[in-house]
TORKOL-4160 file (C-alpha; in steps of 0.2 Angstrom, whole numbers, padded with zeros to 4 digits, m for minus):
390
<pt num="1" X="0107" Y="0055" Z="0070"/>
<pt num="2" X="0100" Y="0060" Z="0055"/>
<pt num="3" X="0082" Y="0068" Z="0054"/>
<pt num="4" X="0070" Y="0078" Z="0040"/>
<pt num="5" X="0071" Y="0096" Z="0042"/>
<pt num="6" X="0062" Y="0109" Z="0038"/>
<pt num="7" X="0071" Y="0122" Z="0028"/>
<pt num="8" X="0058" Y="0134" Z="0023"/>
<pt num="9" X="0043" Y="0135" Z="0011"/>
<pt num="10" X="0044" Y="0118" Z="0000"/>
<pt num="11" X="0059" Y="0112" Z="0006"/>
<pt num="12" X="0065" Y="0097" Z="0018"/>
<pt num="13" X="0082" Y="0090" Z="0019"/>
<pt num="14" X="0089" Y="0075" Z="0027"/>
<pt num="15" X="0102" Y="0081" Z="0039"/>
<pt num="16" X="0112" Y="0078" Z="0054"/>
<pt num="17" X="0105" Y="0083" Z="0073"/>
<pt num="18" X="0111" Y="0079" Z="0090"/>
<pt num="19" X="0103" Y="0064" Z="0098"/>
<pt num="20" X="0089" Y="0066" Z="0109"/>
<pt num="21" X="0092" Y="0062" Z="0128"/>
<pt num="22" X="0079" Y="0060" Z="0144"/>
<pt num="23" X="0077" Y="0077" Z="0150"/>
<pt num="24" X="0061" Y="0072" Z="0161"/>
<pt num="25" X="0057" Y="0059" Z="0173"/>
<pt num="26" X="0042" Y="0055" Z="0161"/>
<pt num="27" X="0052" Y="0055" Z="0147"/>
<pt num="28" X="0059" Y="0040" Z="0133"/>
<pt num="29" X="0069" Y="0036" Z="0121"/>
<pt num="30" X="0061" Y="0029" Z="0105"/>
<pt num="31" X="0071" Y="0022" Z="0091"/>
<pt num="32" X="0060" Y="0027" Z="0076"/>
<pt num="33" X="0057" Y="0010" Z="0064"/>
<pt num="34" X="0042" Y="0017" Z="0052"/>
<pt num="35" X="0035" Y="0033" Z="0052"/>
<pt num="36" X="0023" Y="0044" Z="0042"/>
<pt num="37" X="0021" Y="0058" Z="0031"/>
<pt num="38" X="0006" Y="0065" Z="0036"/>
<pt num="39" X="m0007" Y="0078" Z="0023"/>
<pt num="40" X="m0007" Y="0090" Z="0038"/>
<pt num="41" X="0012" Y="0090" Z="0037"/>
<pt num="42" X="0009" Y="0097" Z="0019"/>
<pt num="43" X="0004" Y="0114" Z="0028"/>
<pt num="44" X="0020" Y="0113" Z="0037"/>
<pt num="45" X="0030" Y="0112" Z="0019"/>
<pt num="46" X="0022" Y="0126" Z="0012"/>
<pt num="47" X="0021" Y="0136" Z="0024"/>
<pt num="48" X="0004" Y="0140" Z="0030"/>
<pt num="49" X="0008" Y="0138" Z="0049"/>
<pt num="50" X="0015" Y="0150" Z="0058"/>
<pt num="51" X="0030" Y="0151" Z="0070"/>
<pt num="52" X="0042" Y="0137" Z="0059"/>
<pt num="53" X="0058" Y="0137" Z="0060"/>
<pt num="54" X="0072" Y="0135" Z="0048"/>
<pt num="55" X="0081" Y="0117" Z="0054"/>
<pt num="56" X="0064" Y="0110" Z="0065"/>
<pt num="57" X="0061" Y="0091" Z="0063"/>
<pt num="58" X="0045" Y="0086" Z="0057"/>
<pt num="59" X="0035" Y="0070" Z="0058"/>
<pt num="60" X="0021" Y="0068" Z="0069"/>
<pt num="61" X="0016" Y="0050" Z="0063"/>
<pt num="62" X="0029" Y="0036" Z="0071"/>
<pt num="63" X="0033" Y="0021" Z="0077"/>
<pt num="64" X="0048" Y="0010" Z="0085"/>
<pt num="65" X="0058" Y="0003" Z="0099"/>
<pt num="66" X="0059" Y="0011" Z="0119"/>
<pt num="67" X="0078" Y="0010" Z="0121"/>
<pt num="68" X="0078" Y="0022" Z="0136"/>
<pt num="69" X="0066" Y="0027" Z="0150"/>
<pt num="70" X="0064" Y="0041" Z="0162"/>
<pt num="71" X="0064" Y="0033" Z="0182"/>
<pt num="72" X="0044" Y="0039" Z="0184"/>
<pt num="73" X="0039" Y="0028" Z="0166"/>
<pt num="74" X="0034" Y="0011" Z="0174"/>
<pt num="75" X="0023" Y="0006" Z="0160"/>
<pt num="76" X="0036" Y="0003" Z="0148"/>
<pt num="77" X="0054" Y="m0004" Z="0147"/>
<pt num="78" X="0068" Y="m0003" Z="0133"/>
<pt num="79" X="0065" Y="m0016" Z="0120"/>
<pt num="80" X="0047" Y="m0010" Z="0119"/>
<pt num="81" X="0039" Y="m0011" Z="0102"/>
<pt num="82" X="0026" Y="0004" Z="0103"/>
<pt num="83" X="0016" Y="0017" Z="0093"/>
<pt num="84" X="0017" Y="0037" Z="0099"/>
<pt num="85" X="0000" Y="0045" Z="0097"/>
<pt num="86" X="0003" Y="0065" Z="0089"/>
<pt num="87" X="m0006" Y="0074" Z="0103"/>
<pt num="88" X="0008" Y="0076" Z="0120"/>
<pt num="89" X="m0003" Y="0074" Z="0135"/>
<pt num="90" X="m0001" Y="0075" Z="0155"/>
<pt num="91" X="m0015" Y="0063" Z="0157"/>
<pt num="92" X="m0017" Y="0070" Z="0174"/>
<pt num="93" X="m0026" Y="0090" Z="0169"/>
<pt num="94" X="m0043" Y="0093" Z="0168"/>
<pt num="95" X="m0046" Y="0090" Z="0148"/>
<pt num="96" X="m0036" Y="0072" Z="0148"/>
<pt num="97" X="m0046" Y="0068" Z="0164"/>
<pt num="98" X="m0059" Y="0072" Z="0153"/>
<pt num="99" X="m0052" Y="0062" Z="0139"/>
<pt num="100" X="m0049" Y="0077" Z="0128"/>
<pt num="101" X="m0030" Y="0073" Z="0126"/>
<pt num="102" X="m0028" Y="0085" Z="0111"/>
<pt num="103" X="m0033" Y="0100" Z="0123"/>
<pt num="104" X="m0020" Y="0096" Z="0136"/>
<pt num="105" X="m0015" Y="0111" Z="0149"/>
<pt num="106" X="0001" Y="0105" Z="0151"/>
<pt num="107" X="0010" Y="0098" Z="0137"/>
<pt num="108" X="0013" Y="0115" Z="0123"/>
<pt num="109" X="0026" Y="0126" Z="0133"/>
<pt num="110" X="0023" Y="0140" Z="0121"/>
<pt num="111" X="0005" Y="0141" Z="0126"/>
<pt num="112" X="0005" Y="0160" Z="0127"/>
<pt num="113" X="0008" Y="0160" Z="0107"/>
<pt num="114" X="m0006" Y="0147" Z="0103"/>
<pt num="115" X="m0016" Y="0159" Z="0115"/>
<pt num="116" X="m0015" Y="0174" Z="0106"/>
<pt num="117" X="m0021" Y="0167" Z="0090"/>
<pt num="118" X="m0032" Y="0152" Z="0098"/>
<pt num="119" X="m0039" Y="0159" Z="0113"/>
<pt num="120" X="m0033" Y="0145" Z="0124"/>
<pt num="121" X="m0022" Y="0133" Z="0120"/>
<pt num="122" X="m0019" Y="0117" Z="0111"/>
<pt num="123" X="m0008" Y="0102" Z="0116"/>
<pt num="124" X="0009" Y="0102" Z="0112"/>
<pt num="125" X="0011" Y="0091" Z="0094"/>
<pt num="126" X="0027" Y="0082" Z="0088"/>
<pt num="127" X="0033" Y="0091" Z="0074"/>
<pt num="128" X="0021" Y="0105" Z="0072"/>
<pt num="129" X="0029" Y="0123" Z="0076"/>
<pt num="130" X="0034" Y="0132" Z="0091"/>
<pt num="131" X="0016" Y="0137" Z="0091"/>
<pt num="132" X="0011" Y="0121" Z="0096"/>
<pt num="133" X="0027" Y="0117" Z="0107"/>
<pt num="134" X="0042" Y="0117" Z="0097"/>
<pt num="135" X="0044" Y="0098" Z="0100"/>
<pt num="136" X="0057" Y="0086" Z="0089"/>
<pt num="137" X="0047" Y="0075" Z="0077"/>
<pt num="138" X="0047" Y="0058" Z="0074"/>
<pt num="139" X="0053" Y="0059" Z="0053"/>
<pt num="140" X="0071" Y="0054" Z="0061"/>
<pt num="141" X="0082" Y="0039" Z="0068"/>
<pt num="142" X="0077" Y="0045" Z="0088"/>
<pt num="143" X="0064" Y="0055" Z="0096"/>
<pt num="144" X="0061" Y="0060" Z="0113"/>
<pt num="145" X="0043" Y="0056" Z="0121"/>
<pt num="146" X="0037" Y="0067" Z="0134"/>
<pt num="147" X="0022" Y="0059" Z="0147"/>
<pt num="148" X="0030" Y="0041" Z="0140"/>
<pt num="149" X="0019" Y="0035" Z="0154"/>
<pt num="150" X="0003" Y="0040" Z="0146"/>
<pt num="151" X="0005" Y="0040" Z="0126"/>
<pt num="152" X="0016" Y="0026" Z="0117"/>
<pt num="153" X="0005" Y="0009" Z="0116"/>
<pt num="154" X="0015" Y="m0007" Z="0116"/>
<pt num="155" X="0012" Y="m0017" Z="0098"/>
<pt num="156" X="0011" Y="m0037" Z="0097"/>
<pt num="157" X="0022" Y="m0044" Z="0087"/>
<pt num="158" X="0005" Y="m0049" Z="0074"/>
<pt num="159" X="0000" Y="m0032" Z="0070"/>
<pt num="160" X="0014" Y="m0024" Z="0058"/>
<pt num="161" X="0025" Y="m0007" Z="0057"/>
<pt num="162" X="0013" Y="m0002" Z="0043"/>
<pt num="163" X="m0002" Y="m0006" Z="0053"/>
<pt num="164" X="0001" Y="0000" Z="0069"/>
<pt num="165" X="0008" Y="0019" Z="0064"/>
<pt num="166" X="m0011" Y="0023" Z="0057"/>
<pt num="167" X="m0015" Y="0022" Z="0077"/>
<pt num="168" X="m0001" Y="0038" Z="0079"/>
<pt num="169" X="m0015" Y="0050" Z="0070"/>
<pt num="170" X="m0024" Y="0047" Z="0054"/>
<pt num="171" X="m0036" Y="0030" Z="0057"/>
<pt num="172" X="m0041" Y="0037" Z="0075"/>
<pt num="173" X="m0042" Y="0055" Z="0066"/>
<pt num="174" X="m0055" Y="0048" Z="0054"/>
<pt num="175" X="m0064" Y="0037" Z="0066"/>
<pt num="176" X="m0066" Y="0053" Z="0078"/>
<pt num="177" X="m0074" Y="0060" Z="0064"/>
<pt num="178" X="m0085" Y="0047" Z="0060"/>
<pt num="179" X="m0088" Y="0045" Z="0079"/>
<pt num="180" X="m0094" Y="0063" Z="0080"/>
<pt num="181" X="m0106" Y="0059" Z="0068"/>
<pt num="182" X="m0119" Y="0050" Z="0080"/>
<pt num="183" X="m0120" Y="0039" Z="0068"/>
<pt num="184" X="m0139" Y="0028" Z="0068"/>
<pt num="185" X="m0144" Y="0012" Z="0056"/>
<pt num="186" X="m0150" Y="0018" Z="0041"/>
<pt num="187" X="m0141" Y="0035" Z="0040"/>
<pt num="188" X="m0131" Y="0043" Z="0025"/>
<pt num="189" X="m0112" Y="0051" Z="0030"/>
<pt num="190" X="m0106" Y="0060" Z="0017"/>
<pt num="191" X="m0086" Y="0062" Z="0017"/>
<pt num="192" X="m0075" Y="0076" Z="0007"/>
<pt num="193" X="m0059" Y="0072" Z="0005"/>
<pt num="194" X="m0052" Y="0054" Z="m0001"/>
<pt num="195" X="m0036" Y="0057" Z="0006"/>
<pt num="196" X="m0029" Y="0045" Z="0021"/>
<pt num="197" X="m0041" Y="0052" Z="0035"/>
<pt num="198" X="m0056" Y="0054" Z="0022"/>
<pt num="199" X="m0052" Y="0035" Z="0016"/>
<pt num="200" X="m0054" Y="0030" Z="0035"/>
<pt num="201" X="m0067" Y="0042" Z="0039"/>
<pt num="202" X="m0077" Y="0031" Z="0027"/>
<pt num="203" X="m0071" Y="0015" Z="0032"/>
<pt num="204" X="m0075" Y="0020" Z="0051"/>
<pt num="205" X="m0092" Y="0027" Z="0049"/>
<pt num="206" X="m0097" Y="0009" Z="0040"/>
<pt num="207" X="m0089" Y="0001" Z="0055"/>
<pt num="208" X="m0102" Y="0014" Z="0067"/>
<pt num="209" X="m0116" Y="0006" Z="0056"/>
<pt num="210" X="m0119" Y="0021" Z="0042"/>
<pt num="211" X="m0131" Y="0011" Z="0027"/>
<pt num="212" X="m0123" Y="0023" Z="0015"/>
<pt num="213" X="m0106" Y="0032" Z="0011"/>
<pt num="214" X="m0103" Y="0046" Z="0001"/>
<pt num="215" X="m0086" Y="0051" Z="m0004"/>
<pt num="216" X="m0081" Y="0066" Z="m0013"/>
<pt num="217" X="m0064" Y="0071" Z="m0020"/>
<pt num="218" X="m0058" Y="0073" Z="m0039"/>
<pt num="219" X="m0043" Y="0060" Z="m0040"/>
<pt num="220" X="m0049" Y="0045" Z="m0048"/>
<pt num="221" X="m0036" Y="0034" Z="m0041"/>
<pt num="222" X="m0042" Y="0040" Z="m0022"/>
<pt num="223" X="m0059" Y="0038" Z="m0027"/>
<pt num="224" X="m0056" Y="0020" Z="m0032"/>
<pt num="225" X="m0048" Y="0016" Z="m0014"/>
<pt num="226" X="m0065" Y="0024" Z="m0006"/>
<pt num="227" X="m0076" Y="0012" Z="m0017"/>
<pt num="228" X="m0065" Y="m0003" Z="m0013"/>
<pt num="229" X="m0059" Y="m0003" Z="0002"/>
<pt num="230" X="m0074" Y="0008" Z="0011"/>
<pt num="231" X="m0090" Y="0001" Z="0001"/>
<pt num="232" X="m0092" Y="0020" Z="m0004"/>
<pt num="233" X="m0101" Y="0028" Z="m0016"/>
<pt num="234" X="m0091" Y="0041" Z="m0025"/>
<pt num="235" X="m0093" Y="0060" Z="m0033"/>
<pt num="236" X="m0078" Y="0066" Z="m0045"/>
<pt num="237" X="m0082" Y="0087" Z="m0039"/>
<pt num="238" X="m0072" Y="0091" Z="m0054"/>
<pt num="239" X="m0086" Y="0081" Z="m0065"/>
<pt num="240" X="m0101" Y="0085" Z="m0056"/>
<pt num="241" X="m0109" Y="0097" Z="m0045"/>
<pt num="242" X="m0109" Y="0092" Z="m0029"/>
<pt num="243" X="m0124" Y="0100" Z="m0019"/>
<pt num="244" X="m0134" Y="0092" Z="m0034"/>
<pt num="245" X="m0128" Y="0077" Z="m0035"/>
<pt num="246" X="m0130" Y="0073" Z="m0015"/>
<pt num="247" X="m0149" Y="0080" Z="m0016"/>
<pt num="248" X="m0152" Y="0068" Z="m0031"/>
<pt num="249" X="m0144" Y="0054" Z="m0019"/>
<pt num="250" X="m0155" Y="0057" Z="m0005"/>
<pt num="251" X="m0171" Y="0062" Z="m0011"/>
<pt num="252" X="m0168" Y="0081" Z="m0009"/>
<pt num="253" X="m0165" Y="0078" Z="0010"/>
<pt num="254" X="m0146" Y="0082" Z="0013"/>
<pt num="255" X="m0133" Y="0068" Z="0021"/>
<pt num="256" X="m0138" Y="0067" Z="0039"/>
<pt num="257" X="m0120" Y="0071" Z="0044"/>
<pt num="258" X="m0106" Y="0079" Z="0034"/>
<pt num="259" X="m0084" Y="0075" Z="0037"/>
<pt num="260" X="m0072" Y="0088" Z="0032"/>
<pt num="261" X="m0057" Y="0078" Z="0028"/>
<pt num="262" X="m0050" Y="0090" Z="0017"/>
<pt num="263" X="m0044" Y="0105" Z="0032"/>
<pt num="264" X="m0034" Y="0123" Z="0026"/>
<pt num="265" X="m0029" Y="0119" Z="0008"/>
<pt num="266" X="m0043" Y="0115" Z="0001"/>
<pt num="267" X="m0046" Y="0113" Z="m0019"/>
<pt num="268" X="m0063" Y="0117" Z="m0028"/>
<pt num="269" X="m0069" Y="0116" Z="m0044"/>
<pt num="270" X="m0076" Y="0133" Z="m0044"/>
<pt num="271" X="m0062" Y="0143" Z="m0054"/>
<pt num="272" X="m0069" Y="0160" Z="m0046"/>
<pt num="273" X="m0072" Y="0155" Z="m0030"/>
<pt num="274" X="m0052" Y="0146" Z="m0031"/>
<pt num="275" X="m0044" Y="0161" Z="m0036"/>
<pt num="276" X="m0052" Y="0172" Z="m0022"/>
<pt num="277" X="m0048" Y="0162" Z="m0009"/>
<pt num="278" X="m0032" Y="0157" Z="m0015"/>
<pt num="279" X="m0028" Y="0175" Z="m0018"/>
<pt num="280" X="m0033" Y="0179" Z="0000"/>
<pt num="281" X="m0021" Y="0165" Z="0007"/>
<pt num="282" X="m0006" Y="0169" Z="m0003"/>
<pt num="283" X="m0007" Y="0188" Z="0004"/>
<pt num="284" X="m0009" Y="0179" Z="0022"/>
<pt num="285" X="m0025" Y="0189" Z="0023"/>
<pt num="286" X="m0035" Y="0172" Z="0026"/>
<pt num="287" X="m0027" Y="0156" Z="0032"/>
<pt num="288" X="m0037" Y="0143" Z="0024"/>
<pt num="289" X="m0044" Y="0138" Z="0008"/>
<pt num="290" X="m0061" Y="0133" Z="0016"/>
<pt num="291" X="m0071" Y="0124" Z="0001"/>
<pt num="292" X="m0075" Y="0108" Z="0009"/>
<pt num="293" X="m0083" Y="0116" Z="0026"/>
<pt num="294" X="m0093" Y="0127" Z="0015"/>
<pt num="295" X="m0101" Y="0115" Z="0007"/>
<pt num="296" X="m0101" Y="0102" Z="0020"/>
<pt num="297" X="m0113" Y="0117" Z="0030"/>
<pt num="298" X="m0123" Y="0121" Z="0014"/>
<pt num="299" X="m0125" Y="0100" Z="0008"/>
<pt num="300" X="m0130" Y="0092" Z="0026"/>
<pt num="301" X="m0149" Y="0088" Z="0030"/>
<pt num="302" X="m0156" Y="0103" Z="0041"/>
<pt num="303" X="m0153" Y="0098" Z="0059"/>
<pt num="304" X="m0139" Y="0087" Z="0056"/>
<pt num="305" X="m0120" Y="0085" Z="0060"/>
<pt num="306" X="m0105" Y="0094" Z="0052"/>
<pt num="307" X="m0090" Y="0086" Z="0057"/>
<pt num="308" X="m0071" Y="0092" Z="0054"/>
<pt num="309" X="m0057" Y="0084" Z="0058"/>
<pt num="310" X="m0047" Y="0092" Z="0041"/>
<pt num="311" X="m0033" Y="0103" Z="0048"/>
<pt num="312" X="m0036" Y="0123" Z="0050"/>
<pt num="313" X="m0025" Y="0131" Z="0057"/>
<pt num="314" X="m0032" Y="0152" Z="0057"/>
<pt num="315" X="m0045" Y="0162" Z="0050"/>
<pt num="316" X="m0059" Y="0160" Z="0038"/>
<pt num="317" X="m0069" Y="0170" Z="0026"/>
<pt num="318" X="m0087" Y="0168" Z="0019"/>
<pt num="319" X="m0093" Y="0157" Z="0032"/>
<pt num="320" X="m0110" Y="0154" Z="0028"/>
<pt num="321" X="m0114" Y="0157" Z="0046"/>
<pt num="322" X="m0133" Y="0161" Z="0039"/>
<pt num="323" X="m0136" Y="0141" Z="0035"/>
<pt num="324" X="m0129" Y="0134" Z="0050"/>
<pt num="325" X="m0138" Y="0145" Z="0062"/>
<pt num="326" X="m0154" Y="0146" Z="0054"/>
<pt num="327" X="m0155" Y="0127" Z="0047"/>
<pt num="328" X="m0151" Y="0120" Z="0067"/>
<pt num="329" X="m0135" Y="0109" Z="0062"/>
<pt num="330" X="m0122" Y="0105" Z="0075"/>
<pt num="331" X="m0104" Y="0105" Z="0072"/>
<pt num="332" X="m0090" Y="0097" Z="0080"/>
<pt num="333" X="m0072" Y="0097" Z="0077"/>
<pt num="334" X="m0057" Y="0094" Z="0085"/>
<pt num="335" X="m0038" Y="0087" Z="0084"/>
<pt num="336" X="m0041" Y="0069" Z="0087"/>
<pt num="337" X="m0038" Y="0065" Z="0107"/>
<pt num="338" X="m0028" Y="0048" Z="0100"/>
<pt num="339" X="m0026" Y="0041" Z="0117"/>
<pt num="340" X="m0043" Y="0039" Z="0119"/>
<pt num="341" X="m0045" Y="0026" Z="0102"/>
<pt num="342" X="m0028" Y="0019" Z="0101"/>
<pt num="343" X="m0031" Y="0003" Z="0109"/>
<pt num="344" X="m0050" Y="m0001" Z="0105"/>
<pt num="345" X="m0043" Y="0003" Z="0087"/>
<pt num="346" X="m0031" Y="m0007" Z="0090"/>
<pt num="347" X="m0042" Y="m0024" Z="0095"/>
<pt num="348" X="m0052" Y="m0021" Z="0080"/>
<pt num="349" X="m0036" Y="m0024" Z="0068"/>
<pt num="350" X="m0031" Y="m0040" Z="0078"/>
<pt num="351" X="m0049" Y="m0045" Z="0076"/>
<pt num="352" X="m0049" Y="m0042" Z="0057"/>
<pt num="353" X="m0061" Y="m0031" Z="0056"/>
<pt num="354" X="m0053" Y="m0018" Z="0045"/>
<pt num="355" X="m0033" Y="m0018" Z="0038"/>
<pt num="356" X="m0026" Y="0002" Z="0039"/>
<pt num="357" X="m0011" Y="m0003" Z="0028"/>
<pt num="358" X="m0023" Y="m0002" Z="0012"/>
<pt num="359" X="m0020" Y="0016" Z="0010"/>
<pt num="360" X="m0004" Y="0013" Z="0012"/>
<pt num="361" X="0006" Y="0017" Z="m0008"/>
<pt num="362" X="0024" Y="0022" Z="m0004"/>
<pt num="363" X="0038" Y="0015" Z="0007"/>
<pt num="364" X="0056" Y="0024" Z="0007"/>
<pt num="365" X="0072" Y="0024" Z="0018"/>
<pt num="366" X="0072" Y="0039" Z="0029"/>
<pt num="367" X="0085" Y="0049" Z="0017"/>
<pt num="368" X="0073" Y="0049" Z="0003"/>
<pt num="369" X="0060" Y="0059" Z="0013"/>
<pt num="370" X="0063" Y="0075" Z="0002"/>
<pt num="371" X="0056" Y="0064" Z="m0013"/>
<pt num="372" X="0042" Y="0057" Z="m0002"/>
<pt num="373" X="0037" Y="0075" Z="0000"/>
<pt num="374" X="0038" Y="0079" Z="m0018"/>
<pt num="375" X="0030" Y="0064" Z="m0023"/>
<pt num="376" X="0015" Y="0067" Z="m0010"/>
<pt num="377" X="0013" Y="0086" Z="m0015"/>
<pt num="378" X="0010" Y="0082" Z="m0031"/>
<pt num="379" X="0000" Y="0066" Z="m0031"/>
<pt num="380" X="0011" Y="0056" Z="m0043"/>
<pt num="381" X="0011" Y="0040" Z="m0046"/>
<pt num="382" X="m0006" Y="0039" Z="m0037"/>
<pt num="383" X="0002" Y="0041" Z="m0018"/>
<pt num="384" X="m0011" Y="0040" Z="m0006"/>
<pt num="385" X="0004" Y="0040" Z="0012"/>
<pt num="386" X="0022" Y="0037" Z="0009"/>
<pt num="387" X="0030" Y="0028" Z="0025"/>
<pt num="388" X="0049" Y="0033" Z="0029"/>
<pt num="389" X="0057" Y="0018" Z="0034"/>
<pt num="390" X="0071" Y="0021" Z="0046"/>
């Protein structure tokens, strides 16, 4: 089968792979139809996570038809229309009992590596390193599904390819992040980053209730999507100062919560601050590019919420541990658990309540995903999520 590769920093390539084949009872077969480009895959591409090897599929973000179950998947048969959320859970440990499928204990075989940097261990993800299992993507013609039984959501016919693969990671991702917010009637949520979770961030923290929206980036075209598909006021960083400009907005108070949509590779408009960070990254003596969690910690209303759902994946520097302690905020964060949201999330597109497709700005066959990555990376012609049609 053909699938996208990963052959070192900056560089995919279509190429040709063995077919994947049931090697657990809980296994399956799904024959990708429409699957995703992801901003966290960007990390991948240029080589910011650790433990990539040359020749791993990526793609975390997909879609398709069963065409083969394991003899223990009961819940699903081939001929199956479903989305695969990113997370690989058990659904039977203690955390997906919990509902905290991200967090799994059983689904990253290559726990001890993720335990050395993290602690403990994360699930295992499609398409995301051999530190966070090794696992096949879905940026291909097949992939295998471990826990079938538990993760893939069957799709009715009314809800389309381009709908339903937002369920795999980036509208539950931004809703989580809204979610965490504790959202109540008359509150401001300020989001940074108008990228494809930031833009649902927004449009899922209206749906929770939030009277205002605040959405920071410097791209005027992603700003445009915030203010017309989310109701959300807008700040170009680049233009103004942001910490300013969000205490003029809210009568010197601070947002009541903050999102972090942005994650490792963040961009700033401070030249100084840029450079140090940047420096640090490329000499691998910090992993992130933390600008939008700085000031998410240093913008939000004393006592309130910073939430992060923006991809890190190490260490950070200049943490600006002094505000969050002494100023009572609460942070959470975490990989979305997508099992939990993907069929409340879901009902509320068959209802009508919200359309993910609106963030969608490219569609390609599978063999152009090289140019899908370029064409992502570089923000031309305005791409907000390019979709690999297979």
């Amino acid at each position: 089968m053909k699938a996208t590769a990963w052959m070192g920093t900056d560089s995919v390539k279509v190429i040709d792979v063995p077919d994947p084949k049931i090697m657990n009872a809980r296994d399956a077969i799904v024959r990708i139809t429409t699957t995703a480009i992801c901003g966290s895959d960007l990390h991948l591409y240029h080589g910011y996570i650790p433990a990539m090897r040359k020749g791993d599929i990526l793609g975390h973000e997909l879609m398709g038809e069963v065409v083969e179950v394991g003899p223990e998947v009961r819940n699903l048969k081939p001929g199956d229309r479903v989305v695969v959320p990113f997370p690989i859970a058990c659904g039977h440990c203690s955390s997906c009992q919990r509902g905290l499928y991200s967090v799994c204990e059983n689904s990253n075989p290559n726990a001890g590596i993720a335990e050395k940097i993290m602690g403990h261990s994360p699930a295992g993800i499609f398409g995301y390193s051999h530190l966070l299992g090794g696992y096949a993507g879905g940026q291909a013609e097949y992939a295998r599904v471990p826990f079938a039984d538990i993760g893939p959501l069957k799709v009715p016919d009314e809800v389309s390819d381009d709908q339903a693969v937002m369920l795999a990671d980036v509208f539950p991702t931004g809703y989580m992040g809204a979610e965490m917010c504790d959202i109540k009637p008359g509150q401001v949520i300020a989001v940074w980053g108008s990228g494809p979770v930031g833009l649902f961030a927004a449009a899922s923290a209206r749906l929770l209730g939030a009277e205002r929206v605040i959405v920071i980036d410097r791209f005027p075209y992603r700003l445009r999507l915030a203010e017309e598909h989310t109701g959300a006021e807008t700040i170009n960083y680049e233009q103004a100062d942001v910490l300013d400009t969000l205490n003029e907005m809210t009568a010197g108070r601070g947002p009541d919560a903050c999102i972090d949509a942005v994650g490792l590779e963040g961009h700033h408009g401070n030249a100084a601050m840029y450079a140090y960070d940047r420096a640090k990254q490329v000499a691998r003596v910090e992993t992130e590019r933390p600008f939008a969690l700085r000031q998410a910690i240093l913008a939000c209303r004393s006592g309130g919420v910073v939430s992060v759902v923006g991809a890190y994946g190490g260490f950070v520097d200049k943490f600006p541990m002094g505000a969050f302690m002494n100023r009572s905020l609460v942070m959470r964060t975490g990989q979305c658990h997508v099992q939990r949201y993907t069929r409340p999330l879901l009902e509320r597109i068959q209802r009508g309540e919200i359309d993910p497709s609106f963030i969608v700005s490219h569609r390609m066959p599978l063999r152009d995903a090289p140019k899908g990555y370029k064409i992502f990376q570089k923000k031309q012609d305005d791409c907000t999520k390019v979709l690999l049609k297979v």
